[in-house]
N, C-alpha and C positions, 0 to 999 in steps of 0.2 A: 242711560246714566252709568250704567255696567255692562261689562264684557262676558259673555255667557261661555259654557263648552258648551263643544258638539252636540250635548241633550238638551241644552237648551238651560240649565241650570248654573246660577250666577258662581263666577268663581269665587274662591275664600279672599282673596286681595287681590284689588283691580287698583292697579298701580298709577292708569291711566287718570282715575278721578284724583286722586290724591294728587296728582301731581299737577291736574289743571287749576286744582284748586289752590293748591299752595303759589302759582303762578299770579294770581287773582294780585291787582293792587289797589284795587278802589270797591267797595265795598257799594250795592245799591241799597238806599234806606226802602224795605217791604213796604213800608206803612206811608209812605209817599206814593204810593199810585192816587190817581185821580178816585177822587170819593163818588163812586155811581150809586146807580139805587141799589137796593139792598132783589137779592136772591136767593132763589134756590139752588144746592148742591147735592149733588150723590158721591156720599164719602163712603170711605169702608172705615172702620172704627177699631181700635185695639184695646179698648179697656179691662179685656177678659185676659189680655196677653202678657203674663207677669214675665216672660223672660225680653220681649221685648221692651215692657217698660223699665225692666233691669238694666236692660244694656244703654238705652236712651240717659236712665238717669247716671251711670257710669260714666257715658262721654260729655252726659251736659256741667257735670263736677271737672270736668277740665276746661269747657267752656268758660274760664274766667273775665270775660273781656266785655266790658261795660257795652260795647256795640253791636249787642246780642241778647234777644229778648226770647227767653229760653222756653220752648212749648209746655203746658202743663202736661206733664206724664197722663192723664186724662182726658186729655183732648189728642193727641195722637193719632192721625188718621192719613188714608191715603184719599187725595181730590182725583175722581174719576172726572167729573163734568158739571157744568151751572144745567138747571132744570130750567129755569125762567126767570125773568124780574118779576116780583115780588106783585111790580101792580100792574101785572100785564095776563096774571092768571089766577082761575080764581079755586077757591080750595076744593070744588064739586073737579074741576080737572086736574086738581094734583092727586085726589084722592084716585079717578081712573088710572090715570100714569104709574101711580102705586099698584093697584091692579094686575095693570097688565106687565110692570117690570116680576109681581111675584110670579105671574104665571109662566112668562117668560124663563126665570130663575128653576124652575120647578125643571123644566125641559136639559138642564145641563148639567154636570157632574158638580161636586162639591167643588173650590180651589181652592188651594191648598196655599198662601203666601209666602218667599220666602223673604228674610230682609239679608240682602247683599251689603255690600262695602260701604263707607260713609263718605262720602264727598259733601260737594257745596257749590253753589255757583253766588255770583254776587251778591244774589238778598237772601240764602239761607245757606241753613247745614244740615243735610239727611242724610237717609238710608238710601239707595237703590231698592226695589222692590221685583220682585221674579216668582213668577214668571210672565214674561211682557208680554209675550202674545195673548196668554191667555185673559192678563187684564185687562188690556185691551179688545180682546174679545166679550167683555164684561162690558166695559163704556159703550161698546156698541149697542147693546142689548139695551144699556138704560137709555143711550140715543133713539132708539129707533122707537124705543116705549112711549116717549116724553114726546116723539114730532106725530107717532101714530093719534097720538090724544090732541098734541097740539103743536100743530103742523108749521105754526112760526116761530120756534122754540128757539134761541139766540144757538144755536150752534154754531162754532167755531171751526173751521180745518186748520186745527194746530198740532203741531209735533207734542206726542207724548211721551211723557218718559216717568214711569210710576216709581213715585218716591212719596219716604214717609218722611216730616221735615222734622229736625229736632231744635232747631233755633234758627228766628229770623233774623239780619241785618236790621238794627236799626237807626 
């Protein structure tokens, strides 16, 4: 979603989102995807993060535009990955999955988040989030938790690109 330097660290303005996004002419409604069952996620959460929710409610105050349903400063989070559908596992294997992502978790260094430049793509408007490798090295770990315990677990190979969203298209 953002353009890094050489260490790997999101730059201050990445011109590039801004300007895909201001290119944008149709807008996708979020809340129209296909209604499936209901699941599990491993989100990372910011409720503790007052300068992030600072800045979030800063740009959702220029968000004026009725076709934007603006996240609660509370619910803020960044989507690593679906754990499961709902009726497809049962809470004796969520709870191992938990398990073994803490022990897993124990094994790595803290990360540290940053939040990069704001863009948007059809159905929202976020952050960028950096450093990518390493959250992504993070999804892996809940990956490999969630198929170790329960091995038909819906994983997807899709392009990731960690962002926190601050309003959806609707």
């Amino acid at each position: 979603m953002g353009e890094t330097n050489n260490e790997g660290a999101p730059n201050s303005a990445n011109p590039g989102d801004l300007e895909r996004f201001r290119k944008l002419r149709w807008l996708a409604n979020h809340w129209s995807r296909p209604i499936g069952p209901r699941a599990y996620y491993w989100y990372l959460t910011f409720e503790n993060s007052s300068e992030l929710n600072s800045l979030a409610r800063q740009c959702q105050e220029a968000i004026s535009f009725p076709y934007y349903d603006l996240t609660l400063l509370r619910d803020l989070h960044l989507t690593l990955d679906r754990i499961a559908f709902a009726e497809d596992i049962t809470l004796d294997q969520l709870g191992a999955i938990e398990a073994v992502a803490i022990r897993a978790c124990q094994e790595i260094a803290p990360l540290e988040i940053t939040i990069g430049s704001l863009g948007g793509t059809r159905g929202a408007i976020g952050f960028a989030a950096f450093p990518g490798q390493q959250i992504q090295n993070l999804r892996d770990i809940f990956r490999a938790s969630a198929l170790s315990v329960y091995p038909q677990a819906p994983i997807r190979n899709s392009e990731f690109h960690p962002h926190v969203a601050i309003a959806y298209s609707n």
